[in-house]
Each structure stands twice: as C-alpha cells, then as structure tokens.
LUMFI-852721 format. One record per residue (C-alpha): residue number from 1; residue in three letters; chain; y, x, z. Coordinates in steps of 0.001 Angstrom, whole numbers, plus 500000, padded with zeros to 6 digits. Layout:
REM residues N
<rec><resi>NUM</resi><resn>Ala</resn><chain>A</chain><y>Y</y><x>X</x><z>Z</z></rec>
...
REM end
This chain:
REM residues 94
<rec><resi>1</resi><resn>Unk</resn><chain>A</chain><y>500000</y><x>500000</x><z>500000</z></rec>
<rec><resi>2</resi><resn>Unk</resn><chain>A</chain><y>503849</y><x>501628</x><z>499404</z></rec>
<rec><resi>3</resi><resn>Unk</resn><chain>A</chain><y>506963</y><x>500203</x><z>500863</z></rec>
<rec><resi>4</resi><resn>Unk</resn><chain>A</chain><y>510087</y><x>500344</x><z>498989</z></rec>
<rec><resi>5</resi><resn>Unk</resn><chain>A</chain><y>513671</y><x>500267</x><z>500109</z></rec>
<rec><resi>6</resi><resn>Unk</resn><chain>A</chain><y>517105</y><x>500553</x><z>498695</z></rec>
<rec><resi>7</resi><resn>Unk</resn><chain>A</chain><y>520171</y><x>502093</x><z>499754</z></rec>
<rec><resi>8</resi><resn>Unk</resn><chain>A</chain><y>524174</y><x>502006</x><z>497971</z></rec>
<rec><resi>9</resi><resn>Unk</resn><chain>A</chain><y>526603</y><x>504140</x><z>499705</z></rec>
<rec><resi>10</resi><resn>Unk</resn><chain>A</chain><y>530309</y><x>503988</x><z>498813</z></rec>
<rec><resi>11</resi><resn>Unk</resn><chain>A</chain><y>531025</y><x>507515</x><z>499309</z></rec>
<rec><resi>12</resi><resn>Unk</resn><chain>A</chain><y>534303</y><x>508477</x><z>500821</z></rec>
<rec><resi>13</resi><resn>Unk</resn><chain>A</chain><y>536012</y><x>509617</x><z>497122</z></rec>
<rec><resi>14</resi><resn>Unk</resn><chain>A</chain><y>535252</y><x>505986</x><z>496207</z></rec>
<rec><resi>15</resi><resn>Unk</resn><chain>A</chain><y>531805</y><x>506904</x><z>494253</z></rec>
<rec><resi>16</resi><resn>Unk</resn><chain>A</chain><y>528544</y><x>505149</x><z>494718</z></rec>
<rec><resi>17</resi><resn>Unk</resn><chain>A</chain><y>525392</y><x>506799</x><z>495436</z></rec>
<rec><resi>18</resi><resn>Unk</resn><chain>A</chain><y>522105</y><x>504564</x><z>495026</z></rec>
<rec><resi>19</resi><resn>Unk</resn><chain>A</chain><y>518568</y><x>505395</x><z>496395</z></rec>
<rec><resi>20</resi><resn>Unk</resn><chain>A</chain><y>515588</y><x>503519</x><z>495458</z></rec>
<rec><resi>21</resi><resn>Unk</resn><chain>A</chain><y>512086</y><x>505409</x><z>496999</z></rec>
<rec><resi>22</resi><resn>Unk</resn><chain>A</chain><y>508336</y><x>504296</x><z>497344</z></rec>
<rec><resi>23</resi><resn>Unk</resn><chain>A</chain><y>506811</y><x>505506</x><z>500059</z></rec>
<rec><resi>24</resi><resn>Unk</resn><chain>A</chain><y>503130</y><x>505844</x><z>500434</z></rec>
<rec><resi>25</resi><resn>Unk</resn><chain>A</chain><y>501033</y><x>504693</x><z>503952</z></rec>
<rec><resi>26</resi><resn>Unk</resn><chain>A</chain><y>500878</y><x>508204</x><z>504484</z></rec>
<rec><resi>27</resi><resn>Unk</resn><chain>A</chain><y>504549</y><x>508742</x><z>504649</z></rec>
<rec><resi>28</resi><resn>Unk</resn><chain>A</chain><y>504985</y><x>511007</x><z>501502</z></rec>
<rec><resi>29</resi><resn>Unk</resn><chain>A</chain><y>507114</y><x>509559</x><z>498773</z></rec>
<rec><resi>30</resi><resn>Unk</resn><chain>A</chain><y>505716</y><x>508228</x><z>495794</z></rec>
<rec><resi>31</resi><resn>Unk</resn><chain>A</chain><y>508873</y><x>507340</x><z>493931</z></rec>
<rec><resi>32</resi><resn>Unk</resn><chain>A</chain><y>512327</y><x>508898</x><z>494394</z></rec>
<rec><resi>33</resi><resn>Unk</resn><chain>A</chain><y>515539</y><x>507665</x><z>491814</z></rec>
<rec><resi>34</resi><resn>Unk</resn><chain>A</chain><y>519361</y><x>508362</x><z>492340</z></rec>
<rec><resi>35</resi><resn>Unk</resn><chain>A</chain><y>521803</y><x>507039</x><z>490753</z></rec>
<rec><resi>36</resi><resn>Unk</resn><chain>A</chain><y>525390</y><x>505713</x><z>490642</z></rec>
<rec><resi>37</resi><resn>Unk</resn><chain>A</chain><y>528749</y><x>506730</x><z>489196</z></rec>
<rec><resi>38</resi><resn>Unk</resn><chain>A</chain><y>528590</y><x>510545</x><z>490046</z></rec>
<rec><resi>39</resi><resn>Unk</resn><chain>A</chain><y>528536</y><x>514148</x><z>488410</z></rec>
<rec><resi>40</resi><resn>Unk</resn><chain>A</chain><y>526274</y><x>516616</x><z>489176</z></rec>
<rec><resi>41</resi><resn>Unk</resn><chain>A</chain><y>526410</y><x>520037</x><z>487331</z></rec>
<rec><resi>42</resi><resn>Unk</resn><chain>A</chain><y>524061</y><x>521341</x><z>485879</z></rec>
<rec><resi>43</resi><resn>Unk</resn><chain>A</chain><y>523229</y><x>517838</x><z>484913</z></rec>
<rec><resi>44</resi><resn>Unk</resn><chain>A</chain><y>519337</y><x>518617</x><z>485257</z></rec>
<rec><resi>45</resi><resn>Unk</resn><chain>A</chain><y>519385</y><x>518852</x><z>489452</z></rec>
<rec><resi>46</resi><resn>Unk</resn><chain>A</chain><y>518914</y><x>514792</x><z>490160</z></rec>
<rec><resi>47</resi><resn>Unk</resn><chain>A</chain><y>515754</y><x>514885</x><z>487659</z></rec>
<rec><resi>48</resi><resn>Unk</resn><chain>A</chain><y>514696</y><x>518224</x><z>489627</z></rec>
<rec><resi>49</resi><resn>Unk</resn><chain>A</chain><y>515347</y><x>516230</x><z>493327</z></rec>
<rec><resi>50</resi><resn>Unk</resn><chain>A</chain><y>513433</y><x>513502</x><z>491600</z></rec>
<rec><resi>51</resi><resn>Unk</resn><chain>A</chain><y>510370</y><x>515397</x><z>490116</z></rec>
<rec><resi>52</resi><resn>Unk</resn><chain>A</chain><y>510324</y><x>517289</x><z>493397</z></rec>
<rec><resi>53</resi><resn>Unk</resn><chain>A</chain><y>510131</y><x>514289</x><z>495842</z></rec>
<rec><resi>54</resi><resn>Unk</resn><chain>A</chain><y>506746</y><x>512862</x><z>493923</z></rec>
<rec><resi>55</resi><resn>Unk</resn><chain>A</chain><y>504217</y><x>513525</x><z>496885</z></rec>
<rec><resi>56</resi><resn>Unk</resn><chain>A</chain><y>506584</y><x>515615</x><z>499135</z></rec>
<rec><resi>57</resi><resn>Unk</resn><chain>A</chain><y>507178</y><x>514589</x><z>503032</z></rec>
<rec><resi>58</resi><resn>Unk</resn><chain>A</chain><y>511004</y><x>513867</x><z>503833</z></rec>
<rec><resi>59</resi><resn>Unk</resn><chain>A</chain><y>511187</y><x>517188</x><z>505540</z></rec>
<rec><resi>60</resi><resn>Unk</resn><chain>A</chain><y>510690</y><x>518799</x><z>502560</z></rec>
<rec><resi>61</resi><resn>Unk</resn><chain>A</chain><y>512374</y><x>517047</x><z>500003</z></rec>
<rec><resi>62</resi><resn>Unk</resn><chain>A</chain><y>515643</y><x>517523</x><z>502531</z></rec>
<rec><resi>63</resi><resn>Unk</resn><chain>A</chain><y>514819</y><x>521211</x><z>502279</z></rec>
<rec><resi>64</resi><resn>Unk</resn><chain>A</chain><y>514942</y><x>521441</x><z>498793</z></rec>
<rec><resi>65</resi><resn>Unk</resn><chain>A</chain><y>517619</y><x>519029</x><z>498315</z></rec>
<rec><resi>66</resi><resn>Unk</resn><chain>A</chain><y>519499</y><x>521826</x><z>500525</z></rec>
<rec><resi>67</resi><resn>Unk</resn><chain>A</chain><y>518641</y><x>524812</x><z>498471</z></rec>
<rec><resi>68</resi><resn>Unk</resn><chain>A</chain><y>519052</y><x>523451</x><z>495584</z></rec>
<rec><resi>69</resi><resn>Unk</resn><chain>A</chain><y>522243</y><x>525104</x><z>493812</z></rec>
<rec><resi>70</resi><resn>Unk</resn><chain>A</chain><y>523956</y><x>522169</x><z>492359</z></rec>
<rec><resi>71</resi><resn>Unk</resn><chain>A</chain><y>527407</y><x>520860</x><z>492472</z></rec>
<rec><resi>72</resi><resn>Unk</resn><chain>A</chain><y>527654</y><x>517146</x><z>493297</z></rec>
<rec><resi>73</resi><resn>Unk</resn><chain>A</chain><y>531333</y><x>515523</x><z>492062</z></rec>
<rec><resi>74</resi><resn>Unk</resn><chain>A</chain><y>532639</y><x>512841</x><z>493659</z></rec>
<rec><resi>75</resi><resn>Unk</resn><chain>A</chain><y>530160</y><x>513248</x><z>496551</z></rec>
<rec><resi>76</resi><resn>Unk</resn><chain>A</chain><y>528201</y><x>515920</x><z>498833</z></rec>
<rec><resi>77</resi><resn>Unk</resn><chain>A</chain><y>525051</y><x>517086</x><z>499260</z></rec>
<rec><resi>78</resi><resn>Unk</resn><chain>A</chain><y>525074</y><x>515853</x><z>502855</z></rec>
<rec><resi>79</resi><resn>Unk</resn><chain>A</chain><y>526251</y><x>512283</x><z>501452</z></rec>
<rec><resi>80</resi><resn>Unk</resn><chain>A</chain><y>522550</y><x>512668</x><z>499331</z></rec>
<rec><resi>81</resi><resn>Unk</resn><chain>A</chain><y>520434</y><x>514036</x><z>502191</z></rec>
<rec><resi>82</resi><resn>Unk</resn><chain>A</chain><y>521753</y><x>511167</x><z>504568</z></rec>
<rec><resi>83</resi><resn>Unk</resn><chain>A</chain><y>521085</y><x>508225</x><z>501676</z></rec>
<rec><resi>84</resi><resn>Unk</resn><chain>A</chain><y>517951</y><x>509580</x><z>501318</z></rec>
<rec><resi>85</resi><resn>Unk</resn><chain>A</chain><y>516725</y><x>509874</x><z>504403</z></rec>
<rec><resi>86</resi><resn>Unk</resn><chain>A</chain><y>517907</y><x>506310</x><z>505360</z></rec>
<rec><resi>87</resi><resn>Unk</resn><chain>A</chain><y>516175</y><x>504735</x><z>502480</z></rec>
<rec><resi>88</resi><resn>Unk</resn><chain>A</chain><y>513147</y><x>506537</x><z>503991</z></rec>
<rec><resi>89</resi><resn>Unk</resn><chain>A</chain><y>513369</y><x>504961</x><z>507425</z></rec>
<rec><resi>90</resi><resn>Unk</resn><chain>A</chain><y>514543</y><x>501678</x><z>505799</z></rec>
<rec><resi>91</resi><resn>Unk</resn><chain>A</chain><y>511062</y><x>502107</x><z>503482</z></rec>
<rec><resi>92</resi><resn>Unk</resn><chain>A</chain><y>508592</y><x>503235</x><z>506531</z></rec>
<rec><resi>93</resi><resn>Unk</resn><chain>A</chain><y>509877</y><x>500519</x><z>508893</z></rec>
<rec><resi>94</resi><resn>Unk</resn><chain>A</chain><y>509341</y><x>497620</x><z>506966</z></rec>
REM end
C-alpha cells in the first residue's frame, strides 16, 4: 500500500513550490515531483532530486538535496528540504 500527500508553499519572494510524493509502507519514497513557478540552474537538478528520491529514506534524500550544487531562484534550498519533508509526514501519517 503507498500513501500520497501534497504540499504548495507560497515562498516568501511570492513563488510557489509544490510537492507531490508516494511513500511506500516501508517509509522509503516511491514517487517524488516538484514543481511550481521557480528557476533552478542548471535546469537538470529537480529531475536529479527526483530520480534520486525513487527508493531513498527522507534522511537521505535531505542529504542529497543538501549537496546538491544547484541554484534555486525565487526560493531556497531550505524552502525545498522543509516542503519535502512535510509532504513526507503529511504522506506517513495518513
């Protein structure tokens, strides 16, 4: 069985950030998407976060989300880890 959950966050600079994730009984994510009305550069780092989260505990997705060199516009990578990590709880305590 997976539990999904949704999160939209209107960042500070006015931008929305938008989390959908599937998480699996066992508490690693099956499904990870962002999106909104953001930059990121180089362009390819939200498919990487995405591709990386596919089986991955939180803990380790946040890692890599934190090492990842990227440059978020319009929000930070502390607005990602947080929307992230809600839409996991949101997902694990349903």
């Amino acid at each position: 069985m997976y539990n999904t959950a949704r999160v939209v966050k209107r960042i500070t600079s006015g931008k929305t950030l938008c989390i959908d994730i599937v998480v699996g009984n066992d508490g690693r994510i099956v499904e990870l998407i962002v999106s909104g009305d953001f930059f990121v550069y180089p362009e390819e780092a939200i498919e990487a976060i995405e591709e990386k989260a596919r089986g991955c505990l939180i803990d380790e997705l946040i890692g890599f989300i934190k090492e990842l060199e990227f440059t978020p516009i319009g929000f930070s990578k502390e607005d990602l880890v947080r929307a992230v990590v809600e839409a996991y709880r949101r997902a694990i305590n349903k």
